[in-house]
N, C-alpha and C positions, 0 to 999 in steps of 0.2 A: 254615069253621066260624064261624056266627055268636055274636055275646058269651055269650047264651043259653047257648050249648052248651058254652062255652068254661067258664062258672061251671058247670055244670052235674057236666062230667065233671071237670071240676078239682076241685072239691067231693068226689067220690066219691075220688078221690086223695087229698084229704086226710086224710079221716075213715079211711078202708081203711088208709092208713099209719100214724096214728097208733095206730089198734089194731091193729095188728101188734105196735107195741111195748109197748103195754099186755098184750095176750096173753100176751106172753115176762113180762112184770112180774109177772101175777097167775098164771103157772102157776110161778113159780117159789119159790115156797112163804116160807117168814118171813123166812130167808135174804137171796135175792134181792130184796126188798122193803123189809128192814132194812139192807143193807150194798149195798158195791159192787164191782167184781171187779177191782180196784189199790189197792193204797196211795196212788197217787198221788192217786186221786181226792179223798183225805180232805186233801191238801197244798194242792191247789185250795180246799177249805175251807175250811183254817187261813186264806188269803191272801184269801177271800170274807168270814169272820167281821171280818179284819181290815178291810177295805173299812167293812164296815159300821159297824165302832166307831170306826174314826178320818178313815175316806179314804183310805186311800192304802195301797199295800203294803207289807206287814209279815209276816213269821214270825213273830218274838217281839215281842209289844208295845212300841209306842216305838221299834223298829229299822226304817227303811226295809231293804226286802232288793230284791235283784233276781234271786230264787228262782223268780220264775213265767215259764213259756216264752207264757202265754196270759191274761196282763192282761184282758183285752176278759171274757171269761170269769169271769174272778176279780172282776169290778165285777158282773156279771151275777148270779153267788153272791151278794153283798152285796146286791143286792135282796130276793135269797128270805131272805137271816140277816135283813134289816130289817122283813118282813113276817112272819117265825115267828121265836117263839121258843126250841118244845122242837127235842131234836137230831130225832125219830123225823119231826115235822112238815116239820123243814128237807129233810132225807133224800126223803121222798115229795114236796117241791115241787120238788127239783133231778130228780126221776125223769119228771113229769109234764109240766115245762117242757123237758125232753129231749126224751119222745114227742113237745111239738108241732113241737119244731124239726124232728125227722126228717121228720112229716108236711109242711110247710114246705117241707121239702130237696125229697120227690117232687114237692109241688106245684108247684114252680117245674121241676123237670127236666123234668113233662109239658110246661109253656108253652115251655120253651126250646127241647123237641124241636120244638113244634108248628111256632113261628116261623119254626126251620129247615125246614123239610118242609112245612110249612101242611097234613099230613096227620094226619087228626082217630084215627083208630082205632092207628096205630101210633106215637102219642105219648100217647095212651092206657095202649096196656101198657106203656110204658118208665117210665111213672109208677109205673104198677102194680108193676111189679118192679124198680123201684128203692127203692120204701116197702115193699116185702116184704122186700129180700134178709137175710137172716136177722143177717148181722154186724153191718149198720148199724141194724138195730133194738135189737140188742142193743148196740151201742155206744151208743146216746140215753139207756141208761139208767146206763150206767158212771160217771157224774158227769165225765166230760171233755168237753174241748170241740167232739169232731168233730161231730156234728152243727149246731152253730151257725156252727162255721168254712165250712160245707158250704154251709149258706143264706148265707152272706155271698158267699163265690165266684160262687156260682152266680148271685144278684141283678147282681154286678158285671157278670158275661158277659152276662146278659140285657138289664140296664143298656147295656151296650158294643153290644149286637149291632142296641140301639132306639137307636143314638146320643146316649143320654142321660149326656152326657162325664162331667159334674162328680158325678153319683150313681152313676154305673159307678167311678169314682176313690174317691168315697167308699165304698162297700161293699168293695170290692178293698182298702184302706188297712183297713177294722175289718177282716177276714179276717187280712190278714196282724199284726194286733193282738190275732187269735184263736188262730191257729197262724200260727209266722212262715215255713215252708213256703212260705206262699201267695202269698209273695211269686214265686216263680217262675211263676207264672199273668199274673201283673203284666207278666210280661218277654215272654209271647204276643202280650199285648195290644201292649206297645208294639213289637215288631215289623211286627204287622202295620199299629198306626198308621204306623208310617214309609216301610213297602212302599205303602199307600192316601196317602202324602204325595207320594212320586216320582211315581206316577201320576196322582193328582190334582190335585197341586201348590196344595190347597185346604185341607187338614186340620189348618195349623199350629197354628191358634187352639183347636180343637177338642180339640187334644193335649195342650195347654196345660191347656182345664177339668178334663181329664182326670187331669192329671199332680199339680196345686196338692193338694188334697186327699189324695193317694198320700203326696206329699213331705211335708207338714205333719204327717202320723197319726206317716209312719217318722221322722219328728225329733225328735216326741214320746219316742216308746220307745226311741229311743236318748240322746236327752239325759237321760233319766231313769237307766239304766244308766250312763251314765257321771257321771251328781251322783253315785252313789250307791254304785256298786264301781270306780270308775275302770276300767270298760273297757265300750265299746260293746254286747256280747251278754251275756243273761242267764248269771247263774252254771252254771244247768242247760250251757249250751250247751261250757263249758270241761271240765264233767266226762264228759257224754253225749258229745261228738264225737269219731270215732275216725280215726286216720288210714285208707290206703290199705291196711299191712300185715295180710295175713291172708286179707283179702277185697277184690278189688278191685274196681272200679267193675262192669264186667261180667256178676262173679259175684255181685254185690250186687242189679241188675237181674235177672237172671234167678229169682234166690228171689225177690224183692218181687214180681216177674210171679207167678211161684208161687204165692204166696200170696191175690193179691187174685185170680185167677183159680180158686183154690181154692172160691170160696164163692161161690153164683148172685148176680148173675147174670152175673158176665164169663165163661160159659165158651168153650175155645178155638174152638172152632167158628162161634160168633157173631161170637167177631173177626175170623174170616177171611172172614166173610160180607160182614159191616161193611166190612173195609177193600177188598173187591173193588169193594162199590157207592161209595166214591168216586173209582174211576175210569170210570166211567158216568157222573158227575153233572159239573154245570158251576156257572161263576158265583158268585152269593154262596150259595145253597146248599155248596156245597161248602166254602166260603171260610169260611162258619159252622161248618158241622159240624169242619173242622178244628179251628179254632178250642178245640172243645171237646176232641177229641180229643187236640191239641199240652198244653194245660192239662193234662190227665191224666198224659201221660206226664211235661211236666215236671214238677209236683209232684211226682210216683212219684220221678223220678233225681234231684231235689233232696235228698229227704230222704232217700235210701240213699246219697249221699252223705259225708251227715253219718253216720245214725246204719246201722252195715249191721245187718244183721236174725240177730244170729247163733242165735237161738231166733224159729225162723220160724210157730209152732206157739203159742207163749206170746200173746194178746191184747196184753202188755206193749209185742210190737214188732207187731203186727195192727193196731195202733190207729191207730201215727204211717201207715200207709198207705191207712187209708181213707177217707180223702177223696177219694184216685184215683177212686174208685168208682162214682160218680155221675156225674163229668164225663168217663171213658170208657165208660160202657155209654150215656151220652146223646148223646154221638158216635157211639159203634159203631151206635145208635140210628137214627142220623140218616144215617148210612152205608146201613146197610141198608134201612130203609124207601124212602130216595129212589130209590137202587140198583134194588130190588124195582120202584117206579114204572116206574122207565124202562123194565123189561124189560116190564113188565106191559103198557106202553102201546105197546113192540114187539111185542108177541102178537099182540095186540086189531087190529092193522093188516094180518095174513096174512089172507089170503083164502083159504088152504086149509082142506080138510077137517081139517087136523091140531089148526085153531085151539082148539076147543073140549077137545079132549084137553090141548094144552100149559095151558091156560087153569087144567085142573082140577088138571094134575100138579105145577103154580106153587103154585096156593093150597093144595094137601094137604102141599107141602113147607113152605109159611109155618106150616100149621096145629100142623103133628108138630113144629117148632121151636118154635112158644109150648107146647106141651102136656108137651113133654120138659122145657123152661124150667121148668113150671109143679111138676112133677113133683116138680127137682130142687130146687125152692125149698123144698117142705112135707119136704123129708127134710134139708136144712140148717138147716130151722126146730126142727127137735127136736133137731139136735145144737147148734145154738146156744144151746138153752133150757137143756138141761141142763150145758154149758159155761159158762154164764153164772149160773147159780143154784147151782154147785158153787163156781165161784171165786169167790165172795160171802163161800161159809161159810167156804173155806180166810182169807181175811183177816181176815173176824169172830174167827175161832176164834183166834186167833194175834194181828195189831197190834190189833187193838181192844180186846181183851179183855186187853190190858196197859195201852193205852192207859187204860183206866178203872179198874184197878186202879193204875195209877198217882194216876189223880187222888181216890181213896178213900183209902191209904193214906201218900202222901206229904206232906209237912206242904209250904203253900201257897209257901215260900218254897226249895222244894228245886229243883238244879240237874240237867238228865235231858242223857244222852250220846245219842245215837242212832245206828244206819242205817237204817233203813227209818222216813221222817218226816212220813208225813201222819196214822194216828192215836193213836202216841202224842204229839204233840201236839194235835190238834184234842182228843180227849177227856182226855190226862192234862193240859191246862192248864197247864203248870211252865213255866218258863225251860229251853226246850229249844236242846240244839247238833246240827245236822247234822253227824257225822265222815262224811258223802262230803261234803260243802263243796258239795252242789246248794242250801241255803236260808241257812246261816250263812256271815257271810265267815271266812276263814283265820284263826287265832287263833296261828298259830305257837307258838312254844313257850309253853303258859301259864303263870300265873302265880299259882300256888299261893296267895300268900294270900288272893285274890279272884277268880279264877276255875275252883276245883277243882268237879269235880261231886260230886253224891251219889250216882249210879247210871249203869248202863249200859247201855243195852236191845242186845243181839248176836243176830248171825245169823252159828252158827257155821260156815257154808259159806261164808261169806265171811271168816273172820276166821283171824290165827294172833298167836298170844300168846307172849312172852317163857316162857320153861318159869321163871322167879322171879315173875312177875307172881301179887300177892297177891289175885285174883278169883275169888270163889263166887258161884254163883246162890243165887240167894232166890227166884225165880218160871221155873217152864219151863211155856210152850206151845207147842202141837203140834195140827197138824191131820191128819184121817185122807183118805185120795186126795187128794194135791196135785198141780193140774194147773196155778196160774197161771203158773209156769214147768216147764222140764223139767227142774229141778235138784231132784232130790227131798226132796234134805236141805236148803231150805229153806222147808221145812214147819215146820221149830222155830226160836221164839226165846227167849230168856230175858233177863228182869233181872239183872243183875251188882253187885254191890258191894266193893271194897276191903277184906277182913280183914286187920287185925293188932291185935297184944296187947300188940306190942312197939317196931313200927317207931314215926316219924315220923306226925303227925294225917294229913299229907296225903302223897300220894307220886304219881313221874311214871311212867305207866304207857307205854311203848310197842307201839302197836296196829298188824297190815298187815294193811288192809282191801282185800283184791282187788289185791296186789303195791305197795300205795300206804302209806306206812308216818306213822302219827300219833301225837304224843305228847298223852296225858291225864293233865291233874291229878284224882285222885280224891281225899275226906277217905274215911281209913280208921274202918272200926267194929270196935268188940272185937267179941269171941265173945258177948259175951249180948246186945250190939243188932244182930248179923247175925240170930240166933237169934228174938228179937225183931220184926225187920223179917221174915223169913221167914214168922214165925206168921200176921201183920199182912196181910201182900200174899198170900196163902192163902185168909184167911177172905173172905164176900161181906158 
């Protein structure tokens, strides 16, 4: 394929993917358009606003925190908070700069398939239906980072695979600065740097350019974690990481296969297709398409590792896996097309009568495998759409919509408790406290005359209360179908405040959030300013 054609159909890759995800954006009605389908996404926010006002990462103003698992990300936000400045503006620029990333992700998966296979029409579709598959368009628009982590990998391996050392190190180094997963793709690469060193006994230097720029990004983000919480990994990473008990490695893998083979286009058939034609293929063909291949899987067991998937079903844990996605169907990709070559160009060489037959029965069996693909993509594309513009409203309806009642009703210098932390901070604006300790550090027992809160935002599926604990809601919301997890009851959450008439101003409340047990200092309110504040946090 000449350059011509190379821009040509890469071009049609791009524009096709990124409306793909536009499609999902604009049919998913005010919802999907105004909001995004995690909490978290809005946490990303808080730590993007913050970029933008001071520099540097921050939950609550003035606190470095080391809340974000995806920095790279969170400076990225802080472009769009410094170029806009209503929320609804900022909201459609993180949606829009999403779709190009994903269009971005296919257009490099077609180059990368191409490079490996130098076959023009089956890197083609892998583009194709890599910028279709319905999850990852809808994840472009979730306000996370996977699509951007996605183009960074990807660059690196293509970077890697043109031996272009020091810019394969560098994109590999922002990736795992984007999602720190990616770092396990990193460990591909220098494997097989060292196996190309025994044999070539040439590659030292090479490994070197390669390596500088890896090492300098992960020094970065770790020295920064440790100025700042004294310990190497992000806060997320002490409360997200689970051990071994429950679920083991294994069984961890097999649901994570589950689920990224759930949605086009990994399905299992293609894999087995995939993995038969690299053993047909030779050389660096081969040696590439591993390449991508090995990357998939290990990101996949890196991250169920850490985090296992025990709501497989919920986007919440969909998200941390898909970035597999694209660097195994661009492998599987590269499997099968090359595979397909070799057999095709064993046909083409019989001199029997049969030729013509095996000839046509090859390509009707290529044909009905892109056309079932094709099939099963516009039927995953509808349940993505409505999957992704339901759990929009389920968050709207519920954290935001305290989130902003917060910052209506609360007087500017009031202190907010939380569990769920990305937007009743980002829109309630207060001096807010994470009680899962994923963005504020550990406050151990506080200290009533200066650090008691004024409220408490709970999610009572998660919570259990002392039966003397003096807390009433002032605000309950509630969403109707909640799908963003499987846990139905938490669909509600509510404002909480401290009554009494009689006790102590301020008193130590002990909370067990999810078997993990916190003490909060609240200032209590009588009866006529709980009464009061109820009216208040009510009206619009």
């Amino acid at each position: 394929m000449n350059t011509g054609e190379k821009k040509f159909f890469g071009v049609i890759v791009l524009f096709f993917s990124i409306g793909m995800s536009l499609f999902i954006l604009f049919s998913s009605g005010m919802h999907g358009q105004r909001g995004f389908p995690l909490d978290d996404a809005w946490i990303h926010l808080v730590y993007g606003r913050s970029v933008a006002q001071n520099g540097y990462l921050a939950y609550n103003t003035g606190i470095p925190s080391t809340g974000s698992t995806a920095p790279l990300w969170a400076y990225v936000l802080g472009i769009v908070h410094a170029v806009f400045r209503r929320s609804d503006h900022i909201i459609w620029g993180v949606k829009i700069l999403g779709a190009v990333f994903h269009g971005v992700m296919a257009f490099l998966s077609f180059h990368l398939v191409l490079t490996v296979t130098s076959l023009r029409w089956p890197s083609f579709l892998a583009g194709i239906f890599i910028g279709s598959c319905p999850s990852l368009a809808a994840a472009s628009l979730s306000g996370m980072e996977i699509s951007l982590g996605c183009v960074l990998c990807l660059a690196g391996i293509f970077s890697f695979i043109k031996e272009r050392w020091w810019l394969s190190g560098l994109f590999l180094g922002l990736a795992g600065l984007t999602r720190p997963e990616f770092g396990a793709v990193i460990f591909v690469l220098i494997a097989d740097a060292l196996i190309r060193t025994k044999k070539e006994r040439v590659f030292s230097v090479s490994f070197v350019r390669f390596a500088w720029p890896v090492v300098l990004l992960a020094g970065l983000y770790f020295g920064w974690n440790l100025a700042v919480d004294g310990r190497p990994f992000p806060a997320t990473f002490y409360v997200k990481a689970m051990p071994m008990a429950g679920m083991d490695l294994v069984q961890r893998v097999a649901v994570g296969l589950g689920v990224v083979t759930g949605s086009p286009p990994l399905h299992g058939i293609i894999i087995a297709v995939g993995l038969t034609g690299f053993f047909l293929i030779r050389g660096a063909t081969r040696r590439h398409g591993l390449i991508l291949l090995l990357s998939g899987v290990f990101y996949l067991t890196g991250n169920l590792a850490v985090i296992p998937p025990f709501d497989p079903d919920a986007f919440y844990h969909i998200r941390y896996l898909l970035p597999a996605v694209p660097l195994l169907f661009a492998g599987i990709a590269a499997g099968t097309a090359s595979g397909a070559n070799v057999l095709f160009e064993i046909i083409s060489k019989k001199k029997q009568r049969t030729t013509v037959a095996l000839k046509t029965f090859f390509l009707s069996a290529i044909g009905l495998i892109v056309i079932l693909l094709g099939v099963w993509t516009v039927s995953g594309l509808n349940f993505w759409k409505t999957k992704y513009s339901r759990d929009c409203r389920n968050i709207n309806d519920v954290q935001v919509e305290l989130g902003k009642a917060i910052a209506r009703r609360l007087s500017p210098d009031a202190r907010v408790g939380t569990i769920d932390a990305g937007a009743i901070r980002y829109f309630g604006g207060r001096f807010t406290v994470d009680l899962m300790g994923l963005n504020s550090p550990d406050l151990g027992v506080p200290n009533c005359d200066n650090q008691s809160l004024d409220v408490l935002v709970l999610m009572p599926a998660w919570i259990r209360l002392p039966s003397e604990a003096n807390l009433v809601p002032v605000l309950v919301r509630q969403t109707a179908d909640y799908r963003v997890t499987s846990n139905p009851r938490m669909n509600l959450q509510l404002i909480a405040v401290c009554h009494s008439d009689s006790l102590p101003k301020n008193q130590t409340v002990r909370i067990n959030i999810l078997g993990k047990t916190k003490d909060v200092c609240l200032r209590c309110l009588s009866s006529a300013q709980v009464d009061q504040l109820r009216i208040s946090l009510a009206s619009q």
